[in-house]
C-alpha positions in Angstrom: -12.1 -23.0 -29.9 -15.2 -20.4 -29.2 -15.7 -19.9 -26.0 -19.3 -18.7 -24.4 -19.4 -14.9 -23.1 -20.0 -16.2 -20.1 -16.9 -18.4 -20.1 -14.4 -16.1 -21.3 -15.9 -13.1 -18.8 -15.6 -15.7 -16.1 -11.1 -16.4 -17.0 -11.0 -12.7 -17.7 -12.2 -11.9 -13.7 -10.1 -15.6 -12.4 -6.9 -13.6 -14.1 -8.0 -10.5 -12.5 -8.3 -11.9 -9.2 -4.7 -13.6 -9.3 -3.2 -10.4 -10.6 -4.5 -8.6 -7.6 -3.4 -11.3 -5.0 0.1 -11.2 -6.5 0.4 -7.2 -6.5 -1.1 -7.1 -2.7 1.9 -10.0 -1.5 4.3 -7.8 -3.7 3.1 -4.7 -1.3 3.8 -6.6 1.9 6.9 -7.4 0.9 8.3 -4.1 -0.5 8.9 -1.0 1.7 6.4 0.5 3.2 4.6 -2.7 2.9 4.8 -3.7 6.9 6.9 -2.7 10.3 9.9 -4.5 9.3 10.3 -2.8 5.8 9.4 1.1 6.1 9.7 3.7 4.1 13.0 5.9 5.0 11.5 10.2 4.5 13.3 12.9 6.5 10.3 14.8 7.1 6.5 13.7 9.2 5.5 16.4 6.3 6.4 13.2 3.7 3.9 10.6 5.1 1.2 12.0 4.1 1.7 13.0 0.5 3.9 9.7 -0.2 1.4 7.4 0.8 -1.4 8.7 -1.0 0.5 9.0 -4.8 1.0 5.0 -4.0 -1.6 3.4 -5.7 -4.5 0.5 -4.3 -2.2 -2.8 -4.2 -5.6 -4.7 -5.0 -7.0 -2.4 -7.6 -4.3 0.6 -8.6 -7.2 3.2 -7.3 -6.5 6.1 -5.4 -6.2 6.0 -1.8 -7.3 8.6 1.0 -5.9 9.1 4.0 -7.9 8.0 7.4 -5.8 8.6 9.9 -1.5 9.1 10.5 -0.8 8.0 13.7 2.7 7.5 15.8 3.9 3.9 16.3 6.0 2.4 18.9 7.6 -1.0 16.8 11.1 -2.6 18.7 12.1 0.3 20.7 11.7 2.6 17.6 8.3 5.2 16.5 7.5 4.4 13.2 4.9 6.2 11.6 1.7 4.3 10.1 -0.1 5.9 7.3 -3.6 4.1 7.5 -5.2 4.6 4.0 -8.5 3.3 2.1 -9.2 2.8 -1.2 -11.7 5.2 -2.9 -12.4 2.4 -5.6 -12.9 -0.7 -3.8 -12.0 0.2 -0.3 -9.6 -1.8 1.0 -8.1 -0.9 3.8 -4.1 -0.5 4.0 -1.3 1.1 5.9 2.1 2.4 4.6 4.9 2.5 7.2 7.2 5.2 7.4 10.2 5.5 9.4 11.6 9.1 10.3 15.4 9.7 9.5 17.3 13.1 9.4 20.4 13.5 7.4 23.2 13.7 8.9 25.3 16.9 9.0 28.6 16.8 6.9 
């Protein structure tokens, strides 16, 4: 069958959009994704740069930082990484949970 421009952009940007709902419920559920599944780093120097090499769940884009704040979450301090897209600015935040290594 031929489809009309119209028609075939229309699927094209229906696809799109269910792509981009499934990769934003695939962030929530991974780590870093909410409070209940941070990111292990050993260092408050590693929130910053991991969170912005992660990519916009909705779009892939690059995110920037706004702001990396301190979080009290069930008697521990996580640390929230509050990012924006620069493509389509969504707003997001990658959680981080400080642990040191142990000594041998």
């Amino acid at each position: 069958m031929v489809f009309r421009k119209r028609t075939e952009r229309r699927a094209a940007e229906r696809a799109a959009e269910k792509l981009a709902e499934q990769r934003v419920k695939l962030f929530f559920a991974s780590d870093g994704g909410s409070q209940e599944h941070p990111i292990c780093v050993e260092s408050a120097s590693l929130v910053e740069p991991r969170s912005l090499a992660m990519p916009c769940p909705r779009c892939e884009g690059a995110l920037r930082l706004v702001s990396h704040d301190a979080v009290a979450h069930r008697g521990a301090v996580l640390r929230a990484a509050r990012t924006a897209c620069a493509r389509c600015g969504a707003p997001w935040t990658v959680w981080f949970r400080i642990e040191r290594p142990l000594p041998n």
